[in-house]
Structures are given as structure tokens and as C-alpha cells.
C-alpha positions in Angstrom: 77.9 59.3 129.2 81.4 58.6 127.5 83.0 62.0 126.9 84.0 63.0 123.3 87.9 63.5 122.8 89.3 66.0 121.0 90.6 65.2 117.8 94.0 65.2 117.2 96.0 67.7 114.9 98.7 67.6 112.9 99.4 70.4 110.7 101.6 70.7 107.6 103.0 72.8 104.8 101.2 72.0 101.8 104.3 71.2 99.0 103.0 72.6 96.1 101.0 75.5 94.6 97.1 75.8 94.0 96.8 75.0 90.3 98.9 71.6 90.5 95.9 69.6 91.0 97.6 66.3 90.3 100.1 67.1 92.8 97.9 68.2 95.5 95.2 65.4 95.3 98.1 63.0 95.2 99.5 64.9 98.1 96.1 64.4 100.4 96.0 61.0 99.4 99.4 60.1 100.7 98.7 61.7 104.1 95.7 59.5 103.9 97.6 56.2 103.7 100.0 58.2 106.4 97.1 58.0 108.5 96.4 61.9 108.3 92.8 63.0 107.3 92.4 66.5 105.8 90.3 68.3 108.8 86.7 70.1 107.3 88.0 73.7 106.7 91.8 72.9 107.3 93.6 74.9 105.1 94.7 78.5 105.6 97.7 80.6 104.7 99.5 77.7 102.8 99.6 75.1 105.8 96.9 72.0 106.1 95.2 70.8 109.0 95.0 66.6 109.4 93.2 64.8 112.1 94.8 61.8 113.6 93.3 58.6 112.5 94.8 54.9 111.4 96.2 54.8 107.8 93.4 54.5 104.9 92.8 55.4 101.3 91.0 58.4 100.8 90.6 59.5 96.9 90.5 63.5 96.9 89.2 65.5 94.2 89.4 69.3 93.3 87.4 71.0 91.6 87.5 74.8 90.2 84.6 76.5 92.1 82.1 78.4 89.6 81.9 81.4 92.5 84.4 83.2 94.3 85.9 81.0 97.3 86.9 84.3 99.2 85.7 84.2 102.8 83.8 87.7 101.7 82.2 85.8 98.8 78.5 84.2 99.6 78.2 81.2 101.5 81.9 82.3 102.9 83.7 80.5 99.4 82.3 77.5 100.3 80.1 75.6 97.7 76.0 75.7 97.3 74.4 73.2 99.8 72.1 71.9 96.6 76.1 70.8 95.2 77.3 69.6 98.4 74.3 67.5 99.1 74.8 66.2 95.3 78.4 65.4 95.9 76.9 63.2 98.6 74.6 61.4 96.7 77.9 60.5 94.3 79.8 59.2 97.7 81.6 62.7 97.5 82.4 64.6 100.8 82.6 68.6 100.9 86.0 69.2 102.6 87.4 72.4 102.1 88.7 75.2 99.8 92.6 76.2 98.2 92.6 78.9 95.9 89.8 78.6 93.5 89.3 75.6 94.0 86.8 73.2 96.3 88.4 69.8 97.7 86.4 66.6 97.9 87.3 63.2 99.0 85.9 59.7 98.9 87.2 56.3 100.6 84.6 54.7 97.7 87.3 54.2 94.8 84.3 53.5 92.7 82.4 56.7 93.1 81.1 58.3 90.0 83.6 60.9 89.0 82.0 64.9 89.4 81.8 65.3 85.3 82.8 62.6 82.9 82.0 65.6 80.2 85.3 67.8 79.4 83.1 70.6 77.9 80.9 70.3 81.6 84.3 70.7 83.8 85.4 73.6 81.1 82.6 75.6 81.9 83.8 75.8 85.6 86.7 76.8 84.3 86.0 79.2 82.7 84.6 81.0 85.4 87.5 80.4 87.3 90.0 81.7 84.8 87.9 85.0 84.5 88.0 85.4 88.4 91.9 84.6 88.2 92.4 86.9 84.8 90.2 89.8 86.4 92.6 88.9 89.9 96.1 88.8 87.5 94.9 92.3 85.8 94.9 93.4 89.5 97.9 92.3 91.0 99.7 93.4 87.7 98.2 96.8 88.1 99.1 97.3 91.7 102.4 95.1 91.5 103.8 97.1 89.0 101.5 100.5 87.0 99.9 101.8 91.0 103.7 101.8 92.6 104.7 103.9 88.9 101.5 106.4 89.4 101.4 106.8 92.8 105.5 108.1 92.6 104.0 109.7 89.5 107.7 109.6 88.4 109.4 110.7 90.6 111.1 107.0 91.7 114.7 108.4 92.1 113.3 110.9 94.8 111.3 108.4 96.8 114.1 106.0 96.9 116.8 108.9 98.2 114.2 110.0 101.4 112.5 106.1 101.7 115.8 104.4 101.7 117.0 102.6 98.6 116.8 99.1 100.9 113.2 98.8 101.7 112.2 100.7 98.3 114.2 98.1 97.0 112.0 95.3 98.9 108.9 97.0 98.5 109.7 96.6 94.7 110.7 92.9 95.0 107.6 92.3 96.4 105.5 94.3 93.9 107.4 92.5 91.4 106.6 89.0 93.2 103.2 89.6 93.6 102.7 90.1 90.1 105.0 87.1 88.8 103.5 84.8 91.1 100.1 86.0 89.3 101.1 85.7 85.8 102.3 82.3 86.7 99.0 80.8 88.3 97.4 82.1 85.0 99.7 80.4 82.8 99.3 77.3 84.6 95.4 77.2 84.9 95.1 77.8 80.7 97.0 75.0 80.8 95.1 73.0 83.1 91.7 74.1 81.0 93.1 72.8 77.9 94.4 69.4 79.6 90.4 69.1 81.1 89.2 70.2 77.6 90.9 67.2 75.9 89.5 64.8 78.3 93.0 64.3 80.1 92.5 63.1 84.0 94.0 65.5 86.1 94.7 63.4 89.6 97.0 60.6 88.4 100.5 60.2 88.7 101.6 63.2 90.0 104.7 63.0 91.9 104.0 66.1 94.4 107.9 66.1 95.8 109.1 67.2 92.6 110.3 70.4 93.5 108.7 70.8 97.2 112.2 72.5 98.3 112.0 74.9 95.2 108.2 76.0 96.0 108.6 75.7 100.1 111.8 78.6 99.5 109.7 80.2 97.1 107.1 80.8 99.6 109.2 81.2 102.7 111.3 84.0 100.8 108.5 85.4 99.6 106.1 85.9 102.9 109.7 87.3 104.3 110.5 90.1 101.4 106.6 90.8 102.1 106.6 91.2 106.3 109.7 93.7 105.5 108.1 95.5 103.0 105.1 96.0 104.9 107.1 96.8 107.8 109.4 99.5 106.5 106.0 101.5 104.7 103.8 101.7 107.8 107.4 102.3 109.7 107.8 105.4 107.1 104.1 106.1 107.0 104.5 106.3 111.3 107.3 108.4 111.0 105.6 111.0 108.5 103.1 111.6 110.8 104.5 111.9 114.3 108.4 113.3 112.6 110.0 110.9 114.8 113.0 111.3 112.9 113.2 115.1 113.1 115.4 117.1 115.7 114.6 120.8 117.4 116.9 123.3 115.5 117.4 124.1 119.1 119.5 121.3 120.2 121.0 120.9 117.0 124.8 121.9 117.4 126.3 121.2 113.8 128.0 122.6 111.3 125.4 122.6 108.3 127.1 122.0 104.9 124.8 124.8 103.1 123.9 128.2 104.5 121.2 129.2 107.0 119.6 132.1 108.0 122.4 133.0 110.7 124.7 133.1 107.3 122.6 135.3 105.4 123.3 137.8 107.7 126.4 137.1 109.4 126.7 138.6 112.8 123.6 138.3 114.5 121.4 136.2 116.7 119.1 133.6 115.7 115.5 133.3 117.4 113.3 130.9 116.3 109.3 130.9 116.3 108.0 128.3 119.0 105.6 127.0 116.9 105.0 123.1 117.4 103.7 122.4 113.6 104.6 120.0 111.8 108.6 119.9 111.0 109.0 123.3 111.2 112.1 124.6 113.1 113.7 121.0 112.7 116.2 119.0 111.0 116.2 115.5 109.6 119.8 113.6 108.7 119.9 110.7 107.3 122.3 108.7 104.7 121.5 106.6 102.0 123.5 103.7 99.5 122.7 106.7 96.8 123.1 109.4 98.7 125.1 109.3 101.6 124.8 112.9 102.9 121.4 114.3 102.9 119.4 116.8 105.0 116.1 118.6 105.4 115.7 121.9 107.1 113.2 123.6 108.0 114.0 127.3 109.9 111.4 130.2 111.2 112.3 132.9 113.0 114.4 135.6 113.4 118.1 136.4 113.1 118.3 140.2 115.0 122.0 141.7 114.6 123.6 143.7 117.0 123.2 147.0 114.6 119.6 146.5 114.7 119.2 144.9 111.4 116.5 142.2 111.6 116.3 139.1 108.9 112.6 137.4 109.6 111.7 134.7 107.1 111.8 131.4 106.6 114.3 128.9 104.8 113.5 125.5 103.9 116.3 123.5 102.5 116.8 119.8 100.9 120.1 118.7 100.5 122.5 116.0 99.3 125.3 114.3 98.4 125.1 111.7 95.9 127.6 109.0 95.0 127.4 109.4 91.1 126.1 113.2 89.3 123.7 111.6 87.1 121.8 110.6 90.7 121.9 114.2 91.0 120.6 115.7 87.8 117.7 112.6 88.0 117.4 114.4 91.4 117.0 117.3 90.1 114.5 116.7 87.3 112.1 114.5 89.7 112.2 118.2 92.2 111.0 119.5 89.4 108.2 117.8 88.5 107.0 117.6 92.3 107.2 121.7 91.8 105.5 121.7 88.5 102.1 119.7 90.7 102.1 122.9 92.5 99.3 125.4 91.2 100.4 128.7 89.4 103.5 127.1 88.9 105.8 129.7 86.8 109.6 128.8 85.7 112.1 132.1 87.1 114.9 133.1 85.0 118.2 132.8 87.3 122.1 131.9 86.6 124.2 131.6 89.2 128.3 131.0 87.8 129.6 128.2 88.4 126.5 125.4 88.3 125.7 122.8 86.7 122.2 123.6 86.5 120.3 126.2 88.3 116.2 125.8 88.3 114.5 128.7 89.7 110.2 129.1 90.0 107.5 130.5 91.9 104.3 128.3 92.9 101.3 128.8 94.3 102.6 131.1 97.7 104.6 132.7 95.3 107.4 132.0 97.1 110.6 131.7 95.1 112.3 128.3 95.2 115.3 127.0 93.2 117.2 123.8 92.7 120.8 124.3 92.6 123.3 121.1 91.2 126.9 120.7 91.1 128.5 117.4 90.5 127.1 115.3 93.1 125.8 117.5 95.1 121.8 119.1 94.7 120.3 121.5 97.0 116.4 122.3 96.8 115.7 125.7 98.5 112.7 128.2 99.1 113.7 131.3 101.2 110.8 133.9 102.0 111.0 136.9 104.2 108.1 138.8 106.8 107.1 142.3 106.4 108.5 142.6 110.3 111.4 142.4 108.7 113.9 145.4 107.9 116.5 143.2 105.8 115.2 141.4 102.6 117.4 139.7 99.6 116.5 139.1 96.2 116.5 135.7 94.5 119.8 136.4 93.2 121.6 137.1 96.0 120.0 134.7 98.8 120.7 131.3 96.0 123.9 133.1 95.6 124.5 132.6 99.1 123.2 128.9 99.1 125.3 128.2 95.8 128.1 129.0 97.2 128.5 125.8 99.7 128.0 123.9 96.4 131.5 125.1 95.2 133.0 123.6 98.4 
């Protein structure tokens, strides 16, 4: 018994997008005569599967499937067996899916056509332009409202801790998406009008008009997406395990705001060893916006030598930004993010010498303030433990911090 050979494959970028039918039934049509038949199911992620064969003439068709070709869909996308068994009957083989649409071919050049009846072939798509409106309602939502809602405003502060370059790509690619959405609508109204008035829609298509131009456009566009992806689940890692964060104990430098040691100079700091979260750590990192920037989190105790003992906490977010209106949009955006807290209640508090100076309490009832000055923003909460024999008021502990501001 003669052994079957495998097939052999040749795969290729396909040169132009989904709803340039012309183009792409042109397209499979000169592979044909290239001697390169479209394999059943060949077509994933933008590249096309061809088996090997000797050069023919193949005539391919597509046509906008009435149900949803998603591989979740019914039937996988694919199209009822009662239409592919039909398509048969015409001299019309089922080959495989793009998009919203379902690709036939024929070597018979005289095979009945699928609907000589415009107002038959607008029905389908119709059906297809809902699935594509309901899909370009989507990817506008999530391309460019979700991003807005989920930040709930606050875009300036997500960009200074994210990192202006990948918020800047995860952006792009928001922004992208929802382009690349708005056009594929565009250009399937069009396509239902040019069906509607009876216009063929596989003729003279000359599909390397601007293959360069739409291969760039998708090569540039996968890229901005695999970064994007990568930096938020990079972020999303780091907010979980605090890779980025550093023991307060082996931390040596010089902090550029005060610290519990400084609110009362003199003695001896001891932190709690507790492992949770980011407490008793440090995270520095710079930024295109904001070059200088730190988060501190301290618990513990600072015992002097007199017997005075400071225990508390301080939690500090600081920066140095390259322009003050980064700062004062800074500031505003800490403000809403306290104002989500419950029992949120606005603290009268001027400290000389600011440019603005926010104090409230939330729902610990914890005091916490927002200190600018120029460039520079601070975002503070101090609190102190009844083990305690020093305490401060809000007045003089955000004096304290202010103070490094005025450096």
C-alpha cells in the first residue's frame, strides 16, 4: 500500500486587511496561478497556509458570515453544513474563515455566483455590520472610556508610579485598537453599499497597492501590543510580590524629606519585623516627569537616650517633578484618591511658605496631608501608638515634613 505524503506548506503574510475583499480574493487567486492552494483552515493571526501543488486557476470568493466566525461561536465560526453542502452543489468549496468572513473557491469559472440578488448578499451584511458595530462599540469602550474609568482620573498619578514609557504604549495601543476598529467599520458600510448597488466585489483589485503600508501597520502594531502587555503584567507582578521594594534596614541614604529618626532627633530607630506587604520598605524610582520620586513606608520605634519613645508610623510619597504644574496635577489627582476613602473629611492646616497645603482625615482617621512647592509634592500620613510617650500634632509633624520642601 503506497504511503500518503505529507502535504507540503508554505505559509505567508496575507497583504491586506479583512474587509478588502477585492484585494484578498485577487490575492488567493494569484497564489493559485503561483501554484499555492489555500490549505482548509489555513489562516490564523494574519499569516495564510498554502499547500504545494502545480500552478492553476482557482476563483475564491468571500462571503460575510451571517453568525459569529469566533472559534467560541457554534460550529467553531465555521459555516452550517446545510450551506456548505449547498456551496457544493454550486461547484463552491468551503475553505476557511478571515474576519467575518467565510472563503470559498472554485477551479469551475462558470459556477453560479453565491447571490446574484444585492438585497440577498445585504442581508448578510447586515448581520455582519451589527457583529462588527456591537465589536467597534467595544474596542472603543475599552480602547479609550475603560483606560479613563479605571484611572478614574487620576492619569497624571498612574503615569508618575507606572512609568510615563509603557503608560505611554499602553495608550498607543488603546488608541490603536480602537482606530484600527473604527476603520474596519468605515470600510464594511462602504462595502455594504458597493454590494447594495449590485457592484462585483472580486475584480480588479490590485492587492500590492500598499502591502508595505498595511504589513508596517501590523508589524508595529503587534510590537506596541507585546510591550504593552508586557510592562502591565510586569507592574501587575511587581504589585504583588514588591519586587521593587528595599528593607528600611539595609537602606543607607540620605532621605530628601524627614523620617521618624528626624522627628525626634537623637534617638534610636527600631523597626517592627513585620513581613506585610511594603511596610518597613522603600521604593526609588525616576521617571521622564518626575525624576526623583520615593515611597516610604516606616513602623517602629525611635527610643532616645532620655527615655523619650516616638512609636508610630510614617508613610511618605514623594517627588520631584520637572515642571510645577506636574506637581499641582499631582496634587489634585492625591486628592481625589483620598476623597474614595470613606469618612473622608477636609482638615484646616497652613503651613508658611507652600504652595498648597491639603490636609484630611479618612476612614482610620488618621491625619494625612499633601504638601507642594514648586516642583516638588510630598503626600504624608503620620500616626502614633498609645505605647508611645511622645506624640505631635498635625501642625507640627507636616511642619517637620514641609520643611525639606523649602530646601
Amino acid at each position: 500500500m503506497e504511503e500518503r505524503k505529507e502535504p507540503k506548506l508554505a505559509h505567508r503574510l496575507i497583504p491586506c486587511p479583512q474587509y478588502d475583499v477585492s484585494g484578498m480574493e485577487c490575492w488567493l487567486s494569484d497564489m493559485a496561478k503561483q501554484g499555492l492552494i489555500l490549505q482548509n483552515d489555513g489562516i490564523f493571526a494574519g499569516i495564510a497556509t498554502f499547500e504545494k501543488a502545480s500552478p492553476q486557476n482557482v476563483k475564491y470568493r468571500l462571503q460575510p458570515a451571517e453568525k459569529s466566525t469566533s472559534m467560541w461561536a457554534d460550529n467553531n465560526g465555521d459555516p452550517d453544513e446545510e450551506v456548505v453542502e449547498l456551496s457544493k452543489e454550486y461547484g463552491w468549496e468551503y475553505v476557511a474563515k478571515r474576519g467575518e468572513f467565510h472563503i470559498y473557491r472554485t477551479n469551475d469559472f462558470t459556477a453560479r455566483e453565491f447571490h446574484t440578488d444585492p438585497e440577498v448578499q445585504a442581508l448578510a451584511m447586515n448581520a455582519m455590520r451589527k457583529r462588527q458595530r456591537d465589536n467597534l462599540f467595544s474596542s472603543v469602550f475599552f480602547g479609550l472610556f475603560y483606560p479613563w474609568l479605571l484611572f478614574k482620573g487620576k492619569m497624571m498619578l498612574s503615569i508618575v508610579h507606572v512609568g510615563t514609557i509603557p503608560m505611554v504604549l499602553i495608550m498607543i495601543g488603546c488608541l490603536w485598537m480602537s482606530i484600527n476598529s473604527i476603520v474596519g467599520a468605515v470600510k464594511l458600510i462602504k462595502l455594504r453599499k458597493k454590494v447594495l448597488n449590485g457592484e462585483e466585489t472580486g475584480s480588479g483589485s490590485n492587492w500590492k497597492k500598499g502591502i508595505w503600508v498595511y504589513h508596517a501597520n501590523n508589524i508595529l502594531r503587534r510590537c506596541v501590543y507585546i510591550i504593552a502587555i508586557f510592562w502591565f503584567l510586569k507592574l501587575m507582578g511587581d504589585q504583588i510580590i514588591y519586587e521593587e521594594y528595599i528593607p528600611l534596614a539595609d537602606y543607607t541614604k540620605d532621605m530628601p524629606f524627614a523620617t521618624m529618626e528626624d522627628f525626634l532627633p537623637g534617638g534610636e530607630r527600631e523597626l517592627m519585623n513585620m513581613k506585610v506587604g511594603n511596610m518597613n520598605t522603600v521604593r526609588e524610582w525616576s521617571d521622564l516627569l518626575s525624576p526623583v520620586n520615593f515611597e516610604w513606608d516606616e513602623v517602629g520605634e525611635v527610643v532616645h537616650s532620655d527615655g523619650r519613645i516616638l512609636s508610630g508610623g510614617l508613610e511618605v510619597i514623594y517627588h520631584e517633578t520637572k515642571a510645577p504644574w506636574i506637581a499641582k496635577r499631582l496634587a489634585r489627582e492625591y486628592l481625589l484618591k483620598g476623597k474614595e476613602s470613606k469618612e473622608f473629611e477636609l482638615v484646616d492646616l497652613e503651613i508658611e511658605g507652600m504652595d498648597q497645603v491639603i490636609a484630611y482625615n479618612s476612614t482610620l482617621h488618621y491625619p494625612s496631608i499633601i504638601l507642594r512647592k514648586g516642583g516638588k509634592i510630598l503626600h504624608a500620613r503620620f500616626y502614633t501608638h498609645a505605647s508611645g510617650t511622645v506624640t505631635y500634632e498635625l501642625e507640627e509633624w507636616a511642619g517637620m515634613l514641609a520643611e525639606c520642601l523649602n530646601e
